[in-house]
N, CA, C and O atoms as CSV, one atom per row, in Angstrom:
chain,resi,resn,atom,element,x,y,z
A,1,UNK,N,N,-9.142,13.527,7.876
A,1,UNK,CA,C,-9.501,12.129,7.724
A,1,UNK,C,C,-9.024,11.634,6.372
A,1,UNK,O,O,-8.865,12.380,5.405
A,2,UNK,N,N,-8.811,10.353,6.368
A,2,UNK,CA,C,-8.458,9.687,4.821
A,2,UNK,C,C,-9.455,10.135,3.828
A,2,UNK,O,O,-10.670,10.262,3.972
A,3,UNK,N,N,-8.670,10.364,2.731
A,3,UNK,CA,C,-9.828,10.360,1.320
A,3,UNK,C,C,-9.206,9.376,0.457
A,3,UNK,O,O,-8.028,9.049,0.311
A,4,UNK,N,N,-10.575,8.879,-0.222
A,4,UNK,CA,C,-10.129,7.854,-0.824
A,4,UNK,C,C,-10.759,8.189,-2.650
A,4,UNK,O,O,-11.433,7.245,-3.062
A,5,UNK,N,N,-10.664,8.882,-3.255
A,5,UNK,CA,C,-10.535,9.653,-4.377
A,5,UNK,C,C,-11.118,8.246,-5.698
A,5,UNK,O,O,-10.490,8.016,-6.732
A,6,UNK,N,N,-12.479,7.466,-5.255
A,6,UNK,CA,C,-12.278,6.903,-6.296
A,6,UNK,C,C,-11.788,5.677,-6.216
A,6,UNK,O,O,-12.455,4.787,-6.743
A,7,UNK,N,N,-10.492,5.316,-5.533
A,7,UNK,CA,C,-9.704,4.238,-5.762
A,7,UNK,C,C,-9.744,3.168,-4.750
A,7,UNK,O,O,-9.480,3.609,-3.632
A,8,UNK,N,N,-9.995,1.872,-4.780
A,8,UNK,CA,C,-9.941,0.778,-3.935
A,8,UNK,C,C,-9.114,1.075,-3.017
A,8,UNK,O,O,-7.982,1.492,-3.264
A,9,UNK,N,N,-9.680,0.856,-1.575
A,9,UNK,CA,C,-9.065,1.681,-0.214
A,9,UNK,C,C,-8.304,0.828,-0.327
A,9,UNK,O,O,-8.571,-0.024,-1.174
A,10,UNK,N,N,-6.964,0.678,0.514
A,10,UNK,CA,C,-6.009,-0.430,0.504
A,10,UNK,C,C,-6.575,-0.104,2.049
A,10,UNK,O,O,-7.144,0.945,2.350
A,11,UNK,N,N,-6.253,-1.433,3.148
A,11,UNK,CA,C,-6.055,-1.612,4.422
A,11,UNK,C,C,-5.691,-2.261,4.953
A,11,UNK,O,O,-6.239,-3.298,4.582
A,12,UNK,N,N,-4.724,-2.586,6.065
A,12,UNK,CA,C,-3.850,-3.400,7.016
A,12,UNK,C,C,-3.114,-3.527,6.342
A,12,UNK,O,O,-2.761,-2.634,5.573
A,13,UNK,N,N,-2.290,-5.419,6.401
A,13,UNK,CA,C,-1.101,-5.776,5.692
A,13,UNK,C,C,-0.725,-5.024,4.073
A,13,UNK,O,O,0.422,-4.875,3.653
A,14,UNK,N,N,-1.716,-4.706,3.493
A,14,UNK,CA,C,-1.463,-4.112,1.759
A,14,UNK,C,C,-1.392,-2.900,2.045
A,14,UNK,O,O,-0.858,-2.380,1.065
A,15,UNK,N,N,-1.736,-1.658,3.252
A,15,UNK,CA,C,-1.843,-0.376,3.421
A,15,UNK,C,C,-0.248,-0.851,3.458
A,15,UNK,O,O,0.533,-0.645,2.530
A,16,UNK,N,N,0.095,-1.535,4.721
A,16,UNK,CA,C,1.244,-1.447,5.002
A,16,UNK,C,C,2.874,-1.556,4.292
A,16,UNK,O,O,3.976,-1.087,4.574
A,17,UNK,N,N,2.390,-2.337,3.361
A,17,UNK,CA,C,3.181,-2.835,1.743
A,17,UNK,C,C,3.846,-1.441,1.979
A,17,UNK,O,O,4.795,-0.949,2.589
A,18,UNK,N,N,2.564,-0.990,0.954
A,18,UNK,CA,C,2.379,-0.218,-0.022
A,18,UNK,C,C,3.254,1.527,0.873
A,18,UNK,O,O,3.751,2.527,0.354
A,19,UNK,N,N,3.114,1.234,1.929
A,19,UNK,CA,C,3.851,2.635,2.637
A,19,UNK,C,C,5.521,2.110,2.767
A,19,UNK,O,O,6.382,2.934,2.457
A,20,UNK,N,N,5.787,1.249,3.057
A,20,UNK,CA,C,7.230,0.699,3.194
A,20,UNK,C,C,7.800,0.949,1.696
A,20,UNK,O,O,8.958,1.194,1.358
A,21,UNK,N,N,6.533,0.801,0.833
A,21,UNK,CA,C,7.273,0.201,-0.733
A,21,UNK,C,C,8.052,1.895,-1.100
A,21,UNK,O,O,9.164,2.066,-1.599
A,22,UNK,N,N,6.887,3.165,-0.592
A,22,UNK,CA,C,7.382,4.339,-0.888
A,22,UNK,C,C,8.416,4.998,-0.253
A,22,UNK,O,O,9.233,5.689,-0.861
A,23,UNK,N,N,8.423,4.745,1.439
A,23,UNK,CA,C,9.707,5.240,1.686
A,23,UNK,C,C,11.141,4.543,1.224
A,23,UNK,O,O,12.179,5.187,1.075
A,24,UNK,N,N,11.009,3.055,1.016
A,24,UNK,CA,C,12.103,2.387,0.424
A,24,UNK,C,C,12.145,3.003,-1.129
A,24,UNK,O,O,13.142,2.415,-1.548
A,25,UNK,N,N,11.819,3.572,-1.895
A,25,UNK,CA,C,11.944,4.163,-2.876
A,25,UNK,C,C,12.834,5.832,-2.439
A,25,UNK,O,O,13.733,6.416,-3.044
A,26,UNK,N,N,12.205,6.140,-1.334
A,26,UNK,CA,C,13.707,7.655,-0.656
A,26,UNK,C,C,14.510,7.089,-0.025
A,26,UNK,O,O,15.094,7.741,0.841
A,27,UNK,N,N,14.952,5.224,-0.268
A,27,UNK,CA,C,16.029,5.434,0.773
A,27,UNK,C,C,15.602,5.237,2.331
A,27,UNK,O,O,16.340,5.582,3.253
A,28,UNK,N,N,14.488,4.719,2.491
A,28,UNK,CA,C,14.746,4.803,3.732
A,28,UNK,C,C,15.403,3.635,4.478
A,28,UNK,O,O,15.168,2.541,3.965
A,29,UNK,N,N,16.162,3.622,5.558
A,29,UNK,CA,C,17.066,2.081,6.050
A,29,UNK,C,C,16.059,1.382,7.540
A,29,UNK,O,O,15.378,1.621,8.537
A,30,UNK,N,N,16.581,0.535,6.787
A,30,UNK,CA,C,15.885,-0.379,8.734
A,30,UNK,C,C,13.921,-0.225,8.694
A,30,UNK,O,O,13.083,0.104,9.534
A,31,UNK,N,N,13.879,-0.544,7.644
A,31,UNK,CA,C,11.813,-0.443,7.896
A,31,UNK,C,C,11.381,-1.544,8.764
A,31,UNK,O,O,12.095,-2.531,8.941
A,32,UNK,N,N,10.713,-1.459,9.081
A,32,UNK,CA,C,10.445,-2.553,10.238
A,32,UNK,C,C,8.789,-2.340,10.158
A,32,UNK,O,O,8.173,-1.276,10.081
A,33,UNK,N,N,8.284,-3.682,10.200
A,33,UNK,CA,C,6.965,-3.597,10.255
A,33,UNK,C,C,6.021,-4.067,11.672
A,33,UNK,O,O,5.544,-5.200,11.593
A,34,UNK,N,N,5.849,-3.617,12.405
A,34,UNK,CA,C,5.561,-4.425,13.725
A,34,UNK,C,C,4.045,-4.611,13.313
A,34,UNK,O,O,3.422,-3.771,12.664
A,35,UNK,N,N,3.434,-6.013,13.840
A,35,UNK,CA,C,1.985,-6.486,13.393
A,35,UNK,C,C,1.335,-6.185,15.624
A,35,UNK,O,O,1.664,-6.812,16.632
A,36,UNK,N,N,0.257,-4.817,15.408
A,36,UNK,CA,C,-0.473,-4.637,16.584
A,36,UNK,C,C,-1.351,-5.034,16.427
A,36,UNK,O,O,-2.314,-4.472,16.949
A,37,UNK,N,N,-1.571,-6.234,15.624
A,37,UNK,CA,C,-3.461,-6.545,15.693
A,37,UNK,C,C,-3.200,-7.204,17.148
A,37,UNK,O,O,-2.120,-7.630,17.557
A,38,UNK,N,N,-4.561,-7.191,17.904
A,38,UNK,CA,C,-4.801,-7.589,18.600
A,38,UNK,C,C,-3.832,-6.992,20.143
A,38,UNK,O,O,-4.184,-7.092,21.318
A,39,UNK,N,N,-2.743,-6.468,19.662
A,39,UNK,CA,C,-1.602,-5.773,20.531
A,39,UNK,C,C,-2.568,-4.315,21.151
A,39,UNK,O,O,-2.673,-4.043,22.347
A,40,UNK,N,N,-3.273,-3.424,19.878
A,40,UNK,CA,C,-3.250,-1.812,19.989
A,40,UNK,C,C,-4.643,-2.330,19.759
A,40,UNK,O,O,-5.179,-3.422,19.569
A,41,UNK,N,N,-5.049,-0.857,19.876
A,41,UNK,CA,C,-7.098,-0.727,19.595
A,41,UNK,C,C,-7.185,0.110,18.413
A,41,UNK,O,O,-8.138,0.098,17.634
A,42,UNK,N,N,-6.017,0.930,18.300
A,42,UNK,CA,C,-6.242,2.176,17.183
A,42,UNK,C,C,-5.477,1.924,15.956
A,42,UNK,O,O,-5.429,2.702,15.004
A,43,UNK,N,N,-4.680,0.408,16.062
A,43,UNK,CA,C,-4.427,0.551,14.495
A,43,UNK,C,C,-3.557,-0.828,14.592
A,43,UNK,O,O,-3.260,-1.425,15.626
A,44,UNK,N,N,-3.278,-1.126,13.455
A,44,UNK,CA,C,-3.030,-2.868,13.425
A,44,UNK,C,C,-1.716,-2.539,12.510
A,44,UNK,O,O,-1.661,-3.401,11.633
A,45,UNK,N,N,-0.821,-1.769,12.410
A,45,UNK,CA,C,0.540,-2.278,12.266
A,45,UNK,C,C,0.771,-0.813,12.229
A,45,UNK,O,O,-0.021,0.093,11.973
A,46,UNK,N,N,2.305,-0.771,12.606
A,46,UNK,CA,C,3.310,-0.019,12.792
A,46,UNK,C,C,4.087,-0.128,11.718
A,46,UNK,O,O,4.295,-1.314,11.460
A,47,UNK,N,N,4.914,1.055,10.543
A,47,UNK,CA,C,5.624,0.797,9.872
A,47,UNK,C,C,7.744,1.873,10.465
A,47,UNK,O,O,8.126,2.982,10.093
A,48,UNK,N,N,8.128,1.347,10.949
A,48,UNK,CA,C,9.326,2.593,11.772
A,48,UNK,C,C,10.396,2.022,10.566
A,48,UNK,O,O,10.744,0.899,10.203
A,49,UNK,N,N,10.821,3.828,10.024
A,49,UNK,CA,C,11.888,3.270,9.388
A,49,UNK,C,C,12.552,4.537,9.400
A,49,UNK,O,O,11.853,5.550,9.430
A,50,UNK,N,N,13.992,4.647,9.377
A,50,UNK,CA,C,15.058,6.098,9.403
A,50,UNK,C,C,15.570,6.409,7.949
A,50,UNK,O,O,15.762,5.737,6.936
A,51,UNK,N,N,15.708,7.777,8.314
A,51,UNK,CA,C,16.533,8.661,7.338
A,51,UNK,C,C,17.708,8.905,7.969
A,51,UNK,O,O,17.793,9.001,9.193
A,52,UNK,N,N,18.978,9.054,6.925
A,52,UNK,CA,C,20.089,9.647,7.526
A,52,UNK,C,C,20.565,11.177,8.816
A,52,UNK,O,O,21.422,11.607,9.589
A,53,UNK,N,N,19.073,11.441,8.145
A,53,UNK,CA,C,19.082,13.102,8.235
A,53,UNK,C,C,17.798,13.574,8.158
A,53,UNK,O,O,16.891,12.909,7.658
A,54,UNK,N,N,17.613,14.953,8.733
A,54,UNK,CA,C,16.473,15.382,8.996
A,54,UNK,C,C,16.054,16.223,7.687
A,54,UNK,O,O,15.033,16.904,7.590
A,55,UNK,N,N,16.749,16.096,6.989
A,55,UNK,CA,C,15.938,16.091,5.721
A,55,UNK,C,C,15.703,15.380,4.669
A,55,UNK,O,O,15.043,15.722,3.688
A,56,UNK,N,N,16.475,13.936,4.935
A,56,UNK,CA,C,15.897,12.607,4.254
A,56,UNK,C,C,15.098,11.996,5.053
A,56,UNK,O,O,14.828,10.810,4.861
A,57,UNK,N,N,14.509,12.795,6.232
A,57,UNK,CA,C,13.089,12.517,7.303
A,57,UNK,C,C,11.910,12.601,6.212
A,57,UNK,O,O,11.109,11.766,5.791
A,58,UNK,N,N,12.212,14.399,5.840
A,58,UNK,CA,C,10.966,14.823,5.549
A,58,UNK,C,C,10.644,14.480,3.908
A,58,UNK,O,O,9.494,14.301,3.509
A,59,UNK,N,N,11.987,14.408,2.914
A,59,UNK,CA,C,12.436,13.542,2.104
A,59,UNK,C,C,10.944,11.724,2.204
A,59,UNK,O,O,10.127,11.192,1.452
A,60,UNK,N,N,11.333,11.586,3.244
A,60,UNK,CA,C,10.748,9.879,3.199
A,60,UNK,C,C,9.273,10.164,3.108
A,60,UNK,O,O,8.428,9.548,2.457
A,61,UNK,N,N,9.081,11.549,4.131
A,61,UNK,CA,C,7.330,11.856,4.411
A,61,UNK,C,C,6.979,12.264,3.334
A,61,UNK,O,O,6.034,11.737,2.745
A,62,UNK,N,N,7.654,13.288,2.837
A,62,UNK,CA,C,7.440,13.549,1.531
A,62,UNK,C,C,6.736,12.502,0.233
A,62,UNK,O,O,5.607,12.445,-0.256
A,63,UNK,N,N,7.926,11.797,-0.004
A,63,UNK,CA,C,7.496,10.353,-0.952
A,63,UNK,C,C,6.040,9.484,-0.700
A,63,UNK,O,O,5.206,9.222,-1.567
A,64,UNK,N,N,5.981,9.054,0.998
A,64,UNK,CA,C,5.052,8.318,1.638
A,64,UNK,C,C,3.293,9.103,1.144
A,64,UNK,O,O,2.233,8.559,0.832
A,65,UNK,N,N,3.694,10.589,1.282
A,65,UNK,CA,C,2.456,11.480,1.284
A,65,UNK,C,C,2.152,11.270,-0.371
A,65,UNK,O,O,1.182,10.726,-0.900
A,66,UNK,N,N,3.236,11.847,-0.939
A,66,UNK,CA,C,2.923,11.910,-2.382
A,66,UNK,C,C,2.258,10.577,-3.376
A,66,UNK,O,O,1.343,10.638,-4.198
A,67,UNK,N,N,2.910,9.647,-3.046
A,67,UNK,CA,C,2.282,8.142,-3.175
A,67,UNK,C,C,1.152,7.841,-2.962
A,67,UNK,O,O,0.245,7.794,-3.793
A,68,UNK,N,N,1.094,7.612,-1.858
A,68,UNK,CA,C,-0.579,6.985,-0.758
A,68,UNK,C,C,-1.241,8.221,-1.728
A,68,UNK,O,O,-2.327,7.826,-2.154
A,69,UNK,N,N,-1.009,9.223,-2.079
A,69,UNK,CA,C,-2.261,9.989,-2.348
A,69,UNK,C,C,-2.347,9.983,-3.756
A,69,UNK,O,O,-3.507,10.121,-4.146
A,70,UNK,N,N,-1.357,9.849,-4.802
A,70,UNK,CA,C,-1.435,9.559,-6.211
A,70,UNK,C,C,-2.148,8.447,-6.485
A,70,UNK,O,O,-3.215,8.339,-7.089
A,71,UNK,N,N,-1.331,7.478,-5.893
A,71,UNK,CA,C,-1.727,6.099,-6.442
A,71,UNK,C,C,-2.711,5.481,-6.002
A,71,UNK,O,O,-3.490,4.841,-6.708
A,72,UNK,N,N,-2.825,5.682,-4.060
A,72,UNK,CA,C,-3.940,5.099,-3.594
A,72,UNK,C,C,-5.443,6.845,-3.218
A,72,UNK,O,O,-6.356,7.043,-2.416
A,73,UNK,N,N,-5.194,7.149,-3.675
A,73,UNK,CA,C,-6.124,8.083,-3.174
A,73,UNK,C,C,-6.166,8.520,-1.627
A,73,UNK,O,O,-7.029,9.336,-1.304
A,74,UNK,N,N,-5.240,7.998,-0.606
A,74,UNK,CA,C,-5.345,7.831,0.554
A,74,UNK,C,C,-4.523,9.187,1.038
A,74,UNK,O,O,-3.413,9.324,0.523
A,75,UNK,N,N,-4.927,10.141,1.919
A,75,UNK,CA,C,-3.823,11.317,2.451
A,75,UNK,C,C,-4.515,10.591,4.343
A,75,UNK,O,O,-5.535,10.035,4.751
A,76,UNK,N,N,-2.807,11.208,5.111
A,76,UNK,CA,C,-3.020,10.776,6.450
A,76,UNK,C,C,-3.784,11.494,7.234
A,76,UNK,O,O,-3.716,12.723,7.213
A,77,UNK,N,N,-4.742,10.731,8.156
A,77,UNK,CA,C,-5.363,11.630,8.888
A,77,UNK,C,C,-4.999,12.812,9.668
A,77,UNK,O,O,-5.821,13.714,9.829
A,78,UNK,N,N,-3.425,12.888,10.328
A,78,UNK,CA,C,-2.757,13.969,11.116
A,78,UNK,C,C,-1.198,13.340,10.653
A,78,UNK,O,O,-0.731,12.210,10.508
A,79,UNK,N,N,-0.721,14.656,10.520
A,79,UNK,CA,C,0.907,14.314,10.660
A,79,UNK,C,C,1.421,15.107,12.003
A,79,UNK,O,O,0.920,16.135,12.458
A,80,UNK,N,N,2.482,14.419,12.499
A,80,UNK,CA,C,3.072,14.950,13.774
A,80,UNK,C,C,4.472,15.578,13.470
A,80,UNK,O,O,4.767,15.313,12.305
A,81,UNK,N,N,5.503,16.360,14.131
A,81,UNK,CA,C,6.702,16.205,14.158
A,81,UNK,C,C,7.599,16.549,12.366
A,81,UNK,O,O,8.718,16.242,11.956
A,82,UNK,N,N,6.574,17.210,11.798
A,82,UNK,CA,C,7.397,17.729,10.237
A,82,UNK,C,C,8.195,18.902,10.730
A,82,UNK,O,O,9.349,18.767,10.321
A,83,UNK,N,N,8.074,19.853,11.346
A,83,UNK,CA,C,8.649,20.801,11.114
A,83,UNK,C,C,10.065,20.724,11.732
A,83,UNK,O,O,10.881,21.627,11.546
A,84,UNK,N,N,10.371,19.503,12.554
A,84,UNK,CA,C,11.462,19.178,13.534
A,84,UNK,C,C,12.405,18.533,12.413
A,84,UNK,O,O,13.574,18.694,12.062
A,85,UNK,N,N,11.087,17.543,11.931
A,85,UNK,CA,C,12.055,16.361,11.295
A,85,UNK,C,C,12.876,15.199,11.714
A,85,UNK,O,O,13.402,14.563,10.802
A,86,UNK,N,N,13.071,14.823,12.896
A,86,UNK,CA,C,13.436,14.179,13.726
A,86,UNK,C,C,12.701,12.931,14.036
A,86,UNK,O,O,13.220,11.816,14.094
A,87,UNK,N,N,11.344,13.232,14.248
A,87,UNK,CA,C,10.225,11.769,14.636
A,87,UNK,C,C,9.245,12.497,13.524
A,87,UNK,O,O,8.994,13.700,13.602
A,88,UNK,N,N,8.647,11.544,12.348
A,88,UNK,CA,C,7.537,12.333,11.783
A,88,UNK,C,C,6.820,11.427,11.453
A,88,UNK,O,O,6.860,10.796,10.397
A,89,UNK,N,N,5.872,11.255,12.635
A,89,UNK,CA,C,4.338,10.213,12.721
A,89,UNK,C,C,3.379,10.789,11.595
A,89,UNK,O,O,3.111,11.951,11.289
A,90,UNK,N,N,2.907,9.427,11.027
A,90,UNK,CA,C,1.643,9.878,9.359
A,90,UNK,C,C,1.012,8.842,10.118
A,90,UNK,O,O,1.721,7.906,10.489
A,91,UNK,N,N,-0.622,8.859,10.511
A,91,UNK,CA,C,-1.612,8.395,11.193
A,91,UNK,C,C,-2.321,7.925,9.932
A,91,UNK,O,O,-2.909,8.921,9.511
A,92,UNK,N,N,-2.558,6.877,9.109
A,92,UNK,CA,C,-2.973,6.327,8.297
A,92,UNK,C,C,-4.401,5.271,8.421
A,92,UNK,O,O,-4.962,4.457,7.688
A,93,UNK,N,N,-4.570,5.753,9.622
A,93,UNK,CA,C,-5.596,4.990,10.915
A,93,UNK,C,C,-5.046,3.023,10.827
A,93,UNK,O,O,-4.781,2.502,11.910
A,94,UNK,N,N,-4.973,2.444,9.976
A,94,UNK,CA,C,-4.488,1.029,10.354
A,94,UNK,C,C,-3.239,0.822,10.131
A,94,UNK,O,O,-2.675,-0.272,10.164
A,95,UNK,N,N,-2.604,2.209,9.819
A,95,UNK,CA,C,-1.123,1.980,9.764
A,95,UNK,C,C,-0.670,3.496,10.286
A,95,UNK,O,O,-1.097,4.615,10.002
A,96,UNK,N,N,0.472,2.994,11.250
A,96,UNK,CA,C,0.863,4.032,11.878
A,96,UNK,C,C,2.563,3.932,11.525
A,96,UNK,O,O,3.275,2.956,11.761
A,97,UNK,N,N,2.946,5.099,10.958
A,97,UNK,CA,C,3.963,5.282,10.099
A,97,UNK,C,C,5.096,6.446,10.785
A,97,UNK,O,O,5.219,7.657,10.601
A,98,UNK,N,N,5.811,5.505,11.619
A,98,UNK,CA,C,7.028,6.879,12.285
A,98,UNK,C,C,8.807,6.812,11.538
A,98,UNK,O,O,9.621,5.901,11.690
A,99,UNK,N,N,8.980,8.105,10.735
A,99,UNK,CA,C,9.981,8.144,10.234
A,99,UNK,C,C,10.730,8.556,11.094
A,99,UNK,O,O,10.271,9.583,11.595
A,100,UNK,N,N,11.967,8.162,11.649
A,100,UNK,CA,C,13.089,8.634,12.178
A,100,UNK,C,C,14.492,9.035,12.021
A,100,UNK,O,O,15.023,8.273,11.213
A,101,UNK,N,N,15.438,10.059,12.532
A,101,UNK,CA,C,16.452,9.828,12.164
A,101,UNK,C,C,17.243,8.652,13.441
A,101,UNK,O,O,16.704,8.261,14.477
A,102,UNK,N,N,18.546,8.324,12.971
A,102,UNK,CA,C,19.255,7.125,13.403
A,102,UNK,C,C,19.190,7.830,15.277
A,102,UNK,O,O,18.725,7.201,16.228
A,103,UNK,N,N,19.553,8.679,15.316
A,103,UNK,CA,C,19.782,9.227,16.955
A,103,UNK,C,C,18.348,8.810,17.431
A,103,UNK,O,O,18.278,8.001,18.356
A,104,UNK,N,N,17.068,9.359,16.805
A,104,UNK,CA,C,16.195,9.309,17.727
A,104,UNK,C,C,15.442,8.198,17.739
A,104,UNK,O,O,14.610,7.869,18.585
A,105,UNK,N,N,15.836,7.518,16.561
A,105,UNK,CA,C,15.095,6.035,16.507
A,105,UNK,C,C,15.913,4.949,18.071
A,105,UNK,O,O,15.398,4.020,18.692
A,106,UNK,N,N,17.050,5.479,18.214
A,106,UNK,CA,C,17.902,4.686,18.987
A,106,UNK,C,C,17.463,5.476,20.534
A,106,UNK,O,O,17.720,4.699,21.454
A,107,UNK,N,N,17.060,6.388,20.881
A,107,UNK,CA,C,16.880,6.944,21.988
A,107,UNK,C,C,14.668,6.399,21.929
A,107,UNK,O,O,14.074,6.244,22.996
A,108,UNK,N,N,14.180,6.285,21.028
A,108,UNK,CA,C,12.971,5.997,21.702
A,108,UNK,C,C,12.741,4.370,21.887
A,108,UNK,O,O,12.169,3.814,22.824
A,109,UNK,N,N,13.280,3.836,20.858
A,109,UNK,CA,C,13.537,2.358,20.657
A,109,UNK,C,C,11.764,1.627,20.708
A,109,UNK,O,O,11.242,0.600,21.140
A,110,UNK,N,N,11.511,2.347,20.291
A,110,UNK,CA,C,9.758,2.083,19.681
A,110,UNK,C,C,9.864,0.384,19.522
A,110,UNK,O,O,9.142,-0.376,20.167
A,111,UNK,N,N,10.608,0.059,18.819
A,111,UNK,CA,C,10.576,-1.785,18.652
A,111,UNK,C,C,10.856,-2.790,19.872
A,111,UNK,O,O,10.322,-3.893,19.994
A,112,UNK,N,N,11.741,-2.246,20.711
A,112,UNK,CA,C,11.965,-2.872,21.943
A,112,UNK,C,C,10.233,-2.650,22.782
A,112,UNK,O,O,9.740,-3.499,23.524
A,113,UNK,N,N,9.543,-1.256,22.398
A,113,UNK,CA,C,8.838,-0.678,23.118
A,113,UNK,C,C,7.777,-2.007,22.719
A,113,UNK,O,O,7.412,-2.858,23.529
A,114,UNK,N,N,7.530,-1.970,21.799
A,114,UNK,CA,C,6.331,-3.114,21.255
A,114,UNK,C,C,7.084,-4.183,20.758
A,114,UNK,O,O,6.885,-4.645,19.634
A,115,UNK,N,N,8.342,-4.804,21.891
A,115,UNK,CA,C,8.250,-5.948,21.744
A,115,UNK,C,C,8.130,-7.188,21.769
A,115,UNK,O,O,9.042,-8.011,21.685
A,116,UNK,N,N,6.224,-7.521,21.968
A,116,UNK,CA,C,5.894,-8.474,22.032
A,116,UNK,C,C,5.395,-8.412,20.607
A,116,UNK,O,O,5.209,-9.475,20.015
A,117,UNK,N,N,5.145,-7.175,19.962
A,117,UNK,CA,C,4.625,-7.736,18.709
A,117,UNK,C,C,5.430,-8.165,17.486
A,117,UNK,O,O,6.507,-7.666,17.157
A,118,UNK,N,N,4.729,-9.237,16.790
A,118,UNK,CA,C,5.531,-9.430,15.722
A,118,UNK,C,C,5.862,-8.610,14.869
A,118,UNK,O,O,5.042,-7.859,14.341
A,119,UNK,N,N,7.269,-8.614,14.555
A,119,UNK,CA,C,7.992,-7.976,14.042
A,119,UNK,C,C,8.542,-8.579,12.092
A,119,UNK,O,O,8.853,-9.746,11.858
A,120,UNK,N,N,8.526,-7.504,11.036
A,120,UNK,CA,C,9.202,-8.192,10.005
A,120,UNK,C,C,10.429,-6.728,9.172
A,120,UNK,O,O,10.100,-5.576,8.890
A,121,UNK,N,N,11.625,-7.306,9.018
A,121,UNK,CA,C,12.262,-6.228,8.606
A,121,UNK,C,C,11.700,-6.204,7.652
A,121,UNK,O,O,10.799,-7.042,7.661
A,122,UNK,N,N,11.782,-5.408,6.388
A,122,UNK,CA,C,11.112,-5.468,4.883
A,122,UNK,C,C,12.188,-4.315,4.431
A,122,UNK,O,O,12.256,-3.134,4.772
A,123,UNK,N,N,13.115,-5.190,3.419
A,123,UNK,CA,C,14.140,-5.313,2.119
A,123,UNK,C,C,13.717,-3.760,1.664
A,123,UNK,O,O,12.569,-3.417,1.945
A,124,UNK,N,N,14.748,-2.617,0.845
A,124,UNK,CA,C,14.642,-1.981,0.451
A,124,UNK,C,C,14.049,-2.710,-0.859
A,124,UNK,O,O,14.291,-3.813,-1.348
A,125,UNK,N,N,13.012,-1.467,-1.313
A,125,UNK,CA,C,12.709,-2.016,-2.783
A,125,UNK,C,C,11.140,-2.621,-2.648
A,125,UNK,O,O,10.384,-2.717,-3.615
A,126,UNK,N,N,10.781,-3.020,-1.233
A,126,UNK,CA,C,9.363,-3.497,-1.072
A,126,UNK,C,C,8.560,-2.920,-2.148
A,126,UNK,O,O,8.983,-1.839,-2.559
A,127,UNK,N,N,7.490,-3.382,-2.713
A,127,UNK,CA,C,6.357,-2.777,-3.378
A,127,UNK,C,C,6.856,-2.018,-4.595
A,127,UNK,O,O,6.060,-1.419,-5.319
């Protein structure tokens, strides 16, 4: 489960910042923020963004983990898919965070999948 170490929980739109702001700090391309309020029951935004490579996957998870837990006190409730590197879901409970590489982001197409929800690209460099 999240720990929050002390520090003002961040949640929803500012959880969500604040995770884009760290993988755009490894580089990551194409972040995309999809807004599920009212879409999902288990969490109110989606953050999908790729690495070149399956080890600028774990590279991005890496950064995302190290961050959320320095700065915000926050570690993810379950991670999925590290040891592949390929799809690596961080369950943040109101933010659900899938790093991909370019092949498999294009074979699950997660954004087409949810797309009725609003969608915002977000600029390397966020946060």
């Amino acid at each position: 489960m999240s720990a929050t170490q002390g520090k003002t929980p961040l949640e929803g739109a500012a959880l969500a910042e604040a995770i884009a702001g760290f993988a755009a700090d490894k580089k990551a391309v194409e972040i995309v923020e999809l807004d599920l309020r009212g879409v999902l029951g288990y969490a109110d935004y989606f953050i999908v963004c790729s690495g070149n490579s399956d080890r600028q996957v774990k590279a991005i998870h890496d950064g995302i983990h190290e961050g959320m837990k320095k700065e915000h006190g926050l570690l993810p409730r379950r991670v999925e898919g590290l040891p592949q590197a390929h799809w690596v879901l961080m369950d943040y409970l109101d933010v659900v965070v899938h790093v991909f590489t370019p092949e498999t982001r294009a074979f699950y197409r997660l954004e087409q999948l949810w797309g009725e929800a609003p969608a915002r690209t977000l600029a390397a460099g966020v946060g």
